[in-house]
N, C-alpha and C positions, 0 to 999 in steps of 0.2 A: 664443611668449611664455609664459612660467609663468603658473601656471592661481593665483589668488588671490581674494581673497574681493570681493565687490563693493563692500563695505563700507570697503575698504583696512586693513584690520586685520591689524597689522605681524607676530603670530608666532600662527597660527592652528595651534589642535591638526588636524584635520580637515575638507576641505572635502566638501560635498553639491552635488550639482547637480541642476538646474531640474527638478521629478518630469514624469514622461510624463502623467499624469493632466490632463486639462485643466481641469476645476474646482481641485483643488487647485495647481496653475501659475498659475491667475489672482490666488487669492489671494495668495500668496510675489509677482505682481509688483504687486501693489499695495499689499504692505506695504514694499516695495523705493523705489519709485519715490514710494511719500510722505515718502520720506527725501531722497530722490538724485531728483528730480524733472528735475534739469539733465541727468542721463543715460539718460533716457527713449528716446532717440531713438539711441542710442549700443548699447545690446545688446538684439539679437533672438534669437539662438540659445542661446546659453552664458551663464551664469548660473552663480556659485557663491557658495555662502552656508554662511560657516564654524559652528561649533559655540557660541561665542558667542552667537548671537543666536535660541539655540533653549529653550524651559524642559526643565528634568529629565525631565519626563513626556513629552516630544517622542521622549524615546533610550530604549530596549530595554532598554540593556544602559551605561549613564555609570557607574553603580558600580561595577562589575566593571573598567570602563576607567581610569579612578582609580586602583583599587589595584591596577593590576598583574597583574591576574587573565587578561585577555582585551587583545589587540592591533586589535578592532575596533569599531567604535560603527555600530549600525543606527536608521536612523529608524523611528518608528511610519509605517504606514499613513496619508496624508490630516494629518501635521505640518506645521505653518506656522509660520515663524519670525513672532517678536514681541518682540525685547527690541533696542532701538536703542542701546546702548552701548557707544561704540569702548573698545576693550581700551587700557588703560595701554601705551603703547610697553617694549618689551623692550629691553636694548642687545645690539646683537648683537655674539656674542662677534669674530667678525672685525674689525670697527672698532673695540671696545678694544682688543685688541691689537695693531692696527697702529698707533694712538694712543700709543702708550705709548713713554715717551720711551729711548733707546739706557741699555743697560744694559753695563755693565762684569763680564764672566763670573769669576770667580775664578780663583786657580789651580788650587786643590784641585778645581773640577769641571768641569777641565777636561783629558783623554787630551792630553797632547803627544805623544805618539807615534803621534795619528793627523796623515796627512798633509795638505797644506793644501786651503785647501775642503774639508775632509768634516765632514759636520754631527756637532757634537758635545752630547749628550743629559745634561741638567744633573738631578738629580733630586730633588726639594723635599721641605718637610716632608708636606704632603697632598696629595693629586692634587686640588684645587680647580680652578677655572676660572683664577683669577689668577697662581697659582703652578705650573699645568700645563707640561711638558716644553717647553723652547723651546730653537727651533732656532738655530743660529750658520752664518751661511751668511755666505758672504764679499760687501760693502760698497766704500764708497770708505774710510772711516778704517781706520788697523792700528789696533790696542787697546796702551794704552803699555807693556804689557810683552813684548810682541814686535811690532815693528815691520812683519817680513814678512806677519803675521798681519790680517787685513782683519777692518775694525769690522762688528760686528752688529746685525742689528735685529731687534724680537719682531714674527710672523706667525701665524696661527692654523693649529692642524692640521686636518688632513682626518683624521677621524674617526667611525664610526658611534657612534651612541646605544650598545647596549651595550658599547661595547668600554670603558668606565669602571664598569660594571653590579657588578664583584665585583673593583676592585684591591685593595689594602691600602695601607693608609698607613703609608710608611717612614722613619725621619728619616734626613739629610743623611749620603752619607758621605765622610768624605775621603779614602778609598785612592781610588787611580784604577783604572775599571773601564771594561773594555770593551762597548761595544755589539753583539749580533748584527745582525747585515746583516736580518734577518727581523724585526727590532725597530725597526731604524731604517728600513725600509720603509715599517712600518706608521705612523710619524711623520714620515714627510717633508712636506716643504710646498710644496704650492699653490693659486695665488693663485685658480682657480678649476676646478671638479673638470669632472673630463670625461665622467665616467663613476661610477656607485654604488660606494659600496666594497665593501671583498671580503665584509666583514660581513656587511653588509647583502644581497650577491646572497645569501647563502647562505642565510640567514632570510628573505627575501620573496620568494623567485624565482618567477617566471609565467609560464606557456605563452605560446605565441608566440600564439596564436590566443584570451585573455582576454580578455575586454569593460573598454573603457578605463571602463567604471562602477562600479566596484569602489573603494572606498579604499584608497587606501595611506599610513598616514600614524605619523608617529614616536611609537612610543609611551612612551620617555624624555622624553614632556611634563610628567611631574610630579618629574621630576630634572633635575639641571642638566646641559644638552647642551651638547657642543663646536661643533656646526656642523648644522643643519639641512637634511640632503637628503631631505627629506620628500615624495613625490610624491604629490599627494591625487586623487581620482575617486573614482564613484558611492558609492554603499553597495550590496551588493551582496545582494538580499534572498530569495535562495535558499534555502530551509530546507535543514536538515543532513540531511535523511532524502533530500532529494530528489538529494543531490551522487553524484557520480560514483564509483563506490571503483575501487580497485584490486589486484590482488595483488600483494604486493612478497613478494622473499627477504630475509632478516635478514642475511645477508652483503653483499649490498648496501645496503640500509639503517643500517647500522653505520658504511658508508662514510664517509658522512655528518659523520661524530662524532669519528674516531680523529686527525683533524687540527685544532689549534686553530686558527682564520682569523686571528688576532692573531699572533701569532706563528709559526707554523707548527710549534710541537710537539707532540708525541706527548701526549694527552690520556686520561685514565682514563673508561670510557664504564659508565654502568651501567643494566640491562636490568629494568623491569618491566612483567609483565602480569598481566590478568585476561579471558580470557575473548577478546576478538577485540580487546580493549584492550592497547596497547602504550606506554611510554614512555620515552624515554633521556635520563639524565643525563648531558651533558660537561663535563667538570672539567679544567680546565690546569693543573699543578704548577706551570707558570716564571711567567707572568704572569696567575695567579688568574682567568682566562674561565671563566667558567661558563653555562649554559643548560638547558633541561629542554623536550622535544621531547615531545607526544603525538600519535597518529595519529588521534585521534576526538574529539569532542566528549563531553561527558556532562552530562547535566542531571538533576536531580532525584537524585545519587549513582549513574543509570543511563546505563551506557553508549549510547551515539546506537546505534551498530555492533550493539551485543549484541540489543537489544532489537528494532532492524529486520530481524536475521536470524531470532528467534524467531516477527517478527510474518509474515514472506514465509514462510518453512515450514508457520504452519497458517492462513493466508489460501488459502494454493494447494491447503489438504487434503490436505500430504506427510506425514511421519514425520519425527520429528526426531531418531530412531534411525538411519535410513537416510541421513537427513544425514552424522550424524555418522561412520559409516563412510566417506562418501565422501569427508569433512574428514580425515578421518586415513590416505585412500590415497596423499594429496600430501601430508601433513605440516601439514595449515593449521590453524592453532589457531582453536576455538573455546572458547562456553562448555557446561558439561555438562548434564546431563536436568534436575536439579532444577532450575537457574536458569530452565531453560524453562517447567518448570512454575509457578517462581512469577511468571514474567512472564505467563502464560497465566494464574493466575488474578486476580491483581493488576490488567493489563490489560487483555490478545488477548479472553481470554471479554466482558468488561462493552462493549467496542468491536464486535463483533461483536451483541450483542444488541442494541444502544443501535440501531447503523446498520440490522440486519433493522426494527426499527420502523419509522424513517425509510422503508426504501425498501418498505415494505408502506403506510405510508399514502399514499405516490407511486400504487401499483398501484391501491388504492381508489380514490381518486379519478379516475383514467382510468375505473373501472368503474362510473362514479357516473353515466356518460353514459348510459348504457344505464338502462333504464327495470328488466327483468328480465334478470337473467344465467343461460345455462346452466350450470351446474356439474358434474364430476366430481370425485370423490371414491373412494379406495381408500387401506386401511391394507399399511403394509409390519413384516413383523416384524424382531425384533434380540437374537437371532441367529433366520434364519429354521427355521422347523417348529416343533414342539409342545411345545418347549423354552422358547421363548419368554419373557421378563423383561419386555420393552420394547417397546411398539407406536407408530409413525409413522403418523397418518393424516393424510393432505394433500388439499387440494382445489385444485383448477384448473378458470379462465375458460375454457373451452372457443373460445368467440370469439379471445380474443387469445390463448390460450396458457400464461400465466404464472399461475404456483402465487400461489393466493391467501391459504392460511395452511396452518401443521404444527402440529400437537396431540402433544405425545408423553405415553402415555400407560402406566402401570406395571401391572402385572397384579395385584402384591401390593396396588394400592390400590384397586382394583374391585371385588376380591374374586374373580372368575372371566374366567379367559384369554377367553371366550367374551364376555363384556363389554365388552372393548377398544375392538372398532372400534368400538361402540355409543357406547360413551363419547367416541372421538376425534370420530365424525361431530357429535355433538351440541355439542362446544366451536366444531367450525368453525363449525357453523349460528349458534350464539348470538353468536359474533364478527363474522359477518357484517354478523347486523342489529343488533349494536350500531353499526356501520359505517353504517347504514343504505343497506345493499344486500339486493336483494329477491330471490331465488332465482325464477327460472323452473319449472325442473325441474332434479333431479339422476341422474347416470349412475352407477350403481355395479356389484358384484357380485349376486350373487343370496342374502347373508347374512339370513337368517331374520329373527333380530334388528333389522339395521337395517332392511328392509322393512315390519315391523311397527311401528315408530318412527316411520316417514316417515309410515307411514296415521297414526297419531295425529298427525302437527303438520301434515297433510294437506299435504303438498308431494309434487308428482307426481313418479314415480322412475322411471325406464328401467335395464334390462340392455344392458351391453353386449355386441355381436353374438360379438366375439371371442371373450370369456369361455365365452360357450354352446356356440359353433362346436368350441370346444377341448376342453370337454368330451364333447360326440356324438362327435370325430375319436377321441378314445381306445378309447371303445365300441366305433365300427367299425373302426380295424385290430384292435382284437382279434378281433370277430368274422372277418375277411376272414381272420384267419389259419387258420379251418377248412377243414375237408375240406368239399368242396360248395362251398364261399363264392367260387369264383375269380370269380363275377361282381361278386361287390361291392366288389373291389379294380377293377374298372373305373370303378364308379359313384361310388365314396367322393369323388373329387375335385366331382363334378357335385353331389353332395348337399349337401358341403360351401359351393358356390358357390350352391345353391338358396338357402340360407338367408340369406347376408348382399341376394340379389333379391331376398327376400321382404321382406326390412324398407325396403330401401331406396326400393321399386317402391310401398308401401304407403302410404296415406293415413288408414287405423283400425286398430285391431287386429285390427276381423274379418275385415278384408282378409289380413292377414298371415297368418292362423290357414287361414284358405282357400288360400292359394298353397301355405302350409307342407305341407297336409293333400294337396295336389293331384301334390303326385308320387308318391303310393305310385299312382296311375294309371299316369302318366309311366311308373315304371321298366319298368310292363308293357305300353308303348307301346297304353295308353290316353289320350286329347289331351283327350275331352269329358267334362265334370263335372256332379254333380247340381248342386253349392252355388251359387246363383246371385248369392254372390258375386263368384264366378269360374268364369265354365261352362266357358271353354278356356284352352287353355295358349299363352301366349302367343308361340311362336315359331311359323313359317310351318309347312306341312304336307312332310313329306317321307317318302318311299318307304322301305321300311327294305329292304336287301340283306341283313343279317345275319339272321335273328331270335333267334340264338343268344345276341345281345348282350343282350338284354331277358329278367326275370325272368321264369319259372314263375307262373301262376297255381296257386295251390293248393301250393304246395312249402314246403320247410323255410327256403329263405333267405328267401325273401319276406315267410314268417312271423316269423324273427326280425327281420327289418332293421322289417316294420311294429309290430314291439311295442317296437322301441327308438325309433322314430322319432313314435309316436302315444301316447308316456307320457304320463301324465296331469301330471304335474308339465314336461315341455316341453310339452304345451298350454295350461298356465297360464302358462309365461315367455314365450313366442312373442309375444303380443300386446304387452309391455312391451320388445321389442326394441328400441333406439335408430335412427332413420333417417336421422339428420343426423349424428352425432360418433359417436365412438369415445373411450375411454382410452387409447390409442398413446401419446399424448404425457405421459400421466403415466406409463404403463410405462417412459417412455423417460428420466422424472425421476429414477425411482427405480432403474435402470441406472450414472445420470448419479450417484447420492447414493453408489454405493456407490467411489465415486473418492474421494470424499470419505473419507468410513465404510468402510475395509476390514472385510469381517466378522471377519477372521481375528483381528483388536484388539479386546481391550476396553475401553471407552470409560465414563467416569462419565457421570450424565444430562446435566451440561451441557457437558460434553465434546459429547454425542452431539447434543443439541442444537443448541449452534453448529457444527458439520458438515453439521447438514442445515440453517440455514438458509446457509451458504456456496455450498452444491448449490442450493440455490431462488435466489440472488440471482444464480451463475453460469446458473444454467437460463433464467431471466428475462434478462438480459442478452443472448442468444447463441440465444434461443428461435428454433423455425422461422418464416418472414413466413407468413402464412393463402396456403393455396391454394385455390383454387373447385373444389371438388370435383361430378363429373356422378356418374350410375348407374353407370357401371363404372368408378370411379376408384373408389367408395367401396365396392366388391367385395373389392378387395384392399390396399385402405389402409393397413393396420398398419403396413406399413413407406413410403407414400407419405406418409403424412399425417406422421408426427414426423420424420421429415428433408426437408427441401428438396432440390430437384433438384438443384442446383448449392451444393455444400460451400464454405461463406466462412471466412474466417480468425478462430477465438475472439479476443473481446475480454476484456479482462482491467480495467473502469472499476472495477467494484465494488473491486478491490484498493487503487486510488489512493484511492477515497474514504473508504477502511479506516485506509491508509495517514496521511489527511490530519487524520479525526478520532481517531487514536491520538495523534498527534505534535501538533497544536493543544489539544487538549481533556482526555483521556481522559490521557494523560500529566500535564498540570500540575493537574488537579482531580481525582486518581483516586475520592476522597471521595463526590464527585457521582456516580460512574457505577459505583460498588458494587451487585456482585449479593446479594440475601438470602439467606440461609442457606434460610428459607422460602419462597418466590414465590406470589405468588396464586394458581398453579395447582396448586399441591401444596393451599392450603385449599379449591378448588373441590371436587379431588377428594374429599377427606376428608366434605363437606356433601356431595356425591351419591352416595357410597357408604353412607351412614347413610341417607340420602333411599331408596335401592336395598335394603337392607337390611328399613328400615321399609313397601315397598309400594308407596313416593308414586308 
């Protein structure tokens, strides 16, 4: 049965059916059934309710539908119809004119020299409804001037909506003219259609595999229609960012256009674009068709197309240079640099900053459970070495993982390169506990500066083991590469692994300081100690075969390996070694930022900016799950702890939610999500550099 309104409303521009939503379903049927109460019992499933009975503010997009602009009408969200007024009855054009009483054709337009029965095409002053092309098809009466000739009667044509969209009005003529066979096709008559016209496939055509929720419905409702094959279903509420594209060739797509459906002539096509945007005009000489084809939407005078591909290239942290080499090795049009850019600062930049908020006070708040948090921290340079402009200092939950804020911080506004990290660590700290999050302890470098800063806001800070380890490993291969030294290319690896034991094995510092101190015994397979910290060495006693393998008392390497090993400056880090965490994972963030941030680019600050936090909201996203680390897992960590055992496949959420708030939000109110020229942390710095300057 044809699908109609429930209201019986005789010539409905579009139907809607019954939302999925179960609250708003209840309402629509009890605005339904306080009307139609007798047919309560009668529909359970299927429900449709035309556009009549909805207000203005109910529809998206009624204006644009109105005039012409747009072929479809979308409901809001949670709409409910409320306006109970059956529509004035329409007459439909089929029963006028089959109503209409036997007319007598002239002679003058009428071809005698077509043969009998063949429909003969009479043509009026205006293509109106009343005076539209009627057919003479053969009857019981002849008509009295030829008798062989069988009486006529008027029937309505099968016609699409556009195919009267651009005719011209011609007055009456009386030479006699012939009909094309391709014309009088398109006018033939019957009584009831079997199938869409060709028009119409051609402008509405649908995958086999569409959801019958979709509308389809005529959008010659504000002109006068010949005949209504309007097929109506859902509204289909897909946003335009989220639809499916495709690549088409332009020689196929032309195809499209070079044949008029009305007539089947040869029609004049004309091509424009901009950018990933494309449109085609078709124009028919013989019978005036016309239409205007785009392949994208565009709102706000931006392309849907352009702007989705500028937003996926620096969501994903690509090049939009390298893009477009790859656009131009198949020939695919895009749009150019600058457009990027001003899409990038118009919108991509203010959406990307807007969303890091959001998903940083998401992370807060998981880290609000925790009473005190461990934290790491470390600055990354840009471009790195002593060249330096630019400083990244980022902090991370060590517990969970994920980067808790990025400070970038400029060198020219500290006043000295050496200031940086000082400066970064101090905006995460104060962001922190504006967050009201309590810092435990933090793990950092062994930076002068920020050590001294941490004792003044007295928050306890640890070295991490790596850091140290890396440093003493350089010492000794250099030394190892002497004359004499070949034993301490045996030891280097044991030394190396003494130290992450000693922190880890450790429960004080003097513990640590004791273990540390207790191998320069060890290397001379001495096991018993004075320090009664630690009087033995803690592995079982065993015979030595070699003794060749164990240092000299009183010799030169022994001598140097203990004056690099007992500096005074690594007796004072030893004790602050970390036993629990490492920075792995943040070394592994800022590995992960430079996907984002190629060094080899130069980037403006908020360029560089939103890069790294794309790198922080990917890194959080796709972080490794906590593993239980024992004493000898966390010997060799570095590379256990920042990757999981078992490699899972990147998610990619952060992009959709990018995605969602560019195309909802940040698109139709760019106004609201304008970045300043100034930001409050360009004035922070400016008051701590004067603050810096003056002593405070």
């Amino acid at each position: 049965m044809p699908r109609r309104c429930i209201f019986r409303c005789p010539n409905p521009n579009v139907l809607f059916s019954q939302p999925k939503d179960e609250a708003t379903l209840q309402k629509w049927l009890n605005f339904i059934f306080t009307h139609l109460a007798h047919l309560q019992g009668e529909y359970k499933n299927h429900i449709y309710v035309c556009d009549h009975h909805f207000t203005e503010d109910c529809m998206l997009n009624k204006g644009l539908f109105d005039s012409g602009v747009i072929s479809t009408i979308s409901l809001r969200t949670g709409a409910v119809p409320s306006i109970y007024e059956p529509m004035p009855p329409t007459h439909n054009l089929s029963v006028e004119l089959l109503d209409l009483p036997e007319e007598k054709p002239s002679i003058s337009s009428i071809d005698l020299s077509q043969p009998a029965g063949h429909p003969v095409y009479s043509p009026s002053l205006t293509p109106s409804l009343s005076s539209f092309p009627v057919m003479l098809i053969s009857g019981k009466k002849d008509p009295p001037f030829r008798s062989q000739r069988s009486a006529t009667r008027s029937v309505a044509t099968q016609l699409s909506a556009n195919t009267l969209k651009n005719i011209r009005s011609k007055g009456v003529q009386t030479v006699k003219r012939k009909i094309t066979l391709p014309l009088a096709r398109a006018f033939l008559v019957q009584s009831r259609p079997k199938k869409r016209p060709r028009v119409e496939m051609e402008e509405e055509r649908v995958e086999e595999e569409q959801d019958e929720d979709e509308p389809v419905f005529d959008d010659s409702s504000h002109r006068t229609s010949v005949y209504n094959f309007t097929e109506l279903t859902d509204t289909d509420l897909t946003p335009d960012y989220e639809d499916t594209k495709y690549i088409v060739f332009e020689k196929n797509l032309r195809q499209l256009f070079e044949q008029c459906p009305v007539c089947n002539s040869e029609c004049a096509v004309q091509r424009q674009r901009c950018g990933t945007f494309v449109s085609f005009t078709q124009h028919c000489p013989e019978c005036m068709y016309s239409r205007t084809w785009q392949n994208q939407p565009v709102t706000r005078s931006t392309p849907v197309g352009d702007l989705q591909l500028s937003a996926s290239v620096y969501f994903s942290g690509g090049s939009f240079q390298k893009m477009q080499r790859i656009c131009k090795g198949i020939n695919l049009q895009i749009h150019q640099l600058d457009t990027f850019k001003k899409h990038s600062r118009m919108f991509l930049e203010p959406t990307i900053c807007h969303n890091w908020k959001l998903h940083q006070e998401r992370v807060f708040d998981e880290c609000r459970e925790h009473l005190e948090l461990p934290v790491a921290g470390d600055m990354r340079a840009h471009p790195p070495g002593p060249s330096a402009k630019l400083g990244s200092y980022t902090t991370m939950d060590l517990e969970s993982k994920k980067i808790l804020d990025i400070q970038l911080v400029q060198s020219k506004k500290v006043g000295d390169k050496n200031l940086m990290e000082k400066r970064g660590l101090k905006r995460s700290l104060d962001r922190l506990e504006a967050n009201n999050l309590k810092v435990d302890y933090i793990v950092t470098d062994r930076h002068a500066k920020v050590q001294k800063y941490l004792q003044n806001r007295q928050i306890t800070q640890y070295y991490d083991v790596w850091r140290l380890e890396k440093d003493l490993s350089k010492k000794l291969d250099a030394l190892s590469e002497k004359k004499d030294f070949e034993v301490l290319k045996k030891w280097s690896p044991a030394i190396k692994h003494h130290m992450y034991w000693a922190a880890a094995s450790s429960s004080s510092g003097e513990e640590k300081v004791a273990k540390w101190i207790s191998q320069i015994n060890h290397l001379q397979d001495i096991h018993k100690h004075d320090d009664p910290v630690f009087p033995q060495c803690a592995h079982p006693d065993k015979k030595t075969r070699n003794p060749d393998k164990w240092f000299k008392p009183d010799t030169k390497p022994l001598h140097e390996v203990e004056k690099l090993l007992l500096d005074k400056r690594v007796l004072r880090d030893v004790p602050k070694l970390c036993s629990n965490h490492q920075t792995s994972s943040l070394d592994l963030f800022h590995k992960l930022s430079v996907r984002f941030k190629p060094e080899d680019v130069t980037f403006s600050l908020i360029e560089t900016k939103c890069r790294l936090f794309l790198a922080a909201m990917h890194f959080n996203e796709n972080t490794a799950p906590d593993q239980e680390m024992t004493g000898n897992d966390f010997l060799f960590v570095k590379s256990k702890q920042a990757c999981p055992n078992v490699k899972t496949k990147a998610t990619y959420g952060y992009v959709r939610d990018l995605m969602e708030l560019l195309f909802t939000q940040v698109l139709h109110y760019p106004s609201a999500f304008d970045l300043k020229n100034k930001t409050e942390t360009e004035h922070s710095e400016n008051h701590e550099m004067m603050e810096e300057q003056h002593g405070f």
